[in-house]
C-alpha positions in Angstrom: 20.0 38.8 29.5 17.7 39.4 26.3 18.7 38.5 22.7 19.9 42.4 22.4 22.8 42.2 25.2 23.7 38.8 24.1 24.2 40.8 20.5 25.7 43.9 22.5 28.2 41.1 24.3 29.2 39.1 21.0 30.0 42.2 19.1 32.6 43.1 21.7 33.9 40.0 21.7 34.3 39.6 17.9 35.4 43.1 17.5 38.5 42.5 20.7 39.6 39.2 18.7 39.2 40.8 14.9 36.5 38.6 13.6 33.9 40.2 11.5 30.4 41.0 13.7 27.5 38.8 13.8 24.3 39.0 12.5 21.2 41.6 14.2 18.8 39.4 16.5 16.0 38.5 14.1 18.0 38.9 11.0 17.7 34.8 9.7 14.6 34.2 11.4 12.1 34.4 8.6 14.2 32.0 6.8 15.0 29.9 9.8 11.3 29.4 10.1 11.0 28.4 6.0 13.5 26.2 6.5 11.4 24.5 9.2 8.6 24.6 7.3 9.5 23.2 4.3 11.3 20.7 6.6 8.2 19.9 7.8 5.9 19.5 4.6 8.6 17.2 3.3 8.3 15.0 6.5 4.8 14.7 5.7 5.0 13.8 2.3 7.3 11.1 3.2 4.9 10.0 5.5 1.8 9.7 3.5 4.2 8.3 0.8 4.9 5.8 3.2 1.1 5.4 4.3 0.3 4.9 0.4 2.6 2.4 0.1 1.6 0.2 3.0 -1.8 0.3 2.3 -1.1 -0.7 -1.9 1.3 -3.8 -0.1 -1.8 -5.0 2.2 -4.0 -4.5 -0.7 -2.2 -6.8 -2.8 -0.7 -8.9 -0.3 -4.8 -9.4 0.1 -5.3 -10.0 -3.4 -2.7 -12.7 -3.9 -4.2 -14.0 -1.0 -7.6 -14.0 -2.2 -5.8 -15.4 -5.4 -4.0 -18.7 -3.8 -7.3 -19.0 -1.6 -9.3 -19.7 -4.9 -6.6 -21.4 -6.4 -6.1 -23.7 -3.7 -9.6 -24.6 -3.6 -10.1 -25.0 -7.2 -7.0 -27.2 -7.3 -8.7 -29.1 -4.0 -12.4 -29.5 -6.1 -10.4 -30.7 -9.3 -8.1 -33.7 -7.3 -11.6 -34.6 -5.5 -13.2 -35.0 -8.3 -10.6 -36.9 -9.9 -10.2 -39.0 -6.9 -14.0 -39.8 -7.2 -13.5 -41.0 -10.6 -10.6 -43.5 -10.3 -12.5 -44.9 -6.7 -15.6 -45.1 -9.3 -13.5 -46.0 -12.6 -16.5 -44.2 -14.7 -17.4 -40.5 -14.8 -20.2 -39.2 -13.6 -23.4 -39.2 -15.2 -25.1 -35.6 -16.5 -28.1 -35.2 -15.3 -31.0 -35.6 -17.8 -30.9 -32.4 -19.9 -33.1 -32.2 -22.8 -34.5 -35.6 -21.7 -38.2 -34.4 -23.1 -36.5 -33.4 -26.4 -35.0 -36.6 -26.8 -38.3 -38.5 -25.9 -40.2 -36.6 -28.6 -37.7 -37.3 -31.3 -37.6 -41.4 -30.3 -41.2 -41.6 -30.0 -41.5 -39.3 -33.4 -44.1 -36.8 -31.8 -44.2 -32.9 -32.3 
C-alpha cells in the first residue's frame, strides 16, 4: 500500500464516521522538513555553545591554576627566605654593587 491508498483508505474512513478529511500525501512535508531543519541548527548551536563554554572553563580553570602555581611558590621562596634569616638572625649581605664607585670616592680619585 503506497501513501495514495492509505489517503484513499482514511478519507473513507473519516467521511463513514463524519470527521472532516485529512490532509493530501505531501501537503506538510516542506514544513515538516523546516521544522527538522531548524530543529537541527538549533541542536548545533547548543552544542558549540556548549563546546565554547567548556573550553573558556578549562582555560581558566588553567589560569587559576597557573595563578595558585606561582603563588604557591612565591609564598614557598618568601617563608624560605624568612626561615634563612631567623636560622641566621642577620639578613643577607648584597653583593658588592658599585663597590669601584665607592673606592674612588674613599680614596678621593677621579
Amino acid at each position: 500500500m503506497n501513501a495514495l491508498h492509505q489517503h484513499l483508505l482514511d478519507s473513507s474512513r473519516a467521511a463513514r464516521h463524519g470527521e472532516p478529511a485529512p490532509p493530501l500525501p505531501g501537503t506538510h512535508d516542506v514544513a515538516a522538513l523546516r521544522a527538522a531543519l531548524a530543529h537541527h541548527r538549533e541542536a548545533r548551536r547548543e552544542a558549540r555553545r556548549r563546546e565554547a563554554d567548556r573550553r573558556e572553563t578549562r582555560r581558566l580553570e588553567a589560569r587559576r591554576r597557573e595563578a595558585d602555581r606561582r603563588e604557591t611558590r612565591h609564598h614557598d621562596t618568601r617563608h624560605r627566605e624568612a626561615d634563612h634569616r631567623e636560622a641566621d638572625h642577620r639578613e643577607a649581605r648584597r653583593p658588592a654593587v658599585g663597590i669601584r664607585r665607592r673606592l674612588r670616592d674613599w680614596l678621593g680619585r677621579p
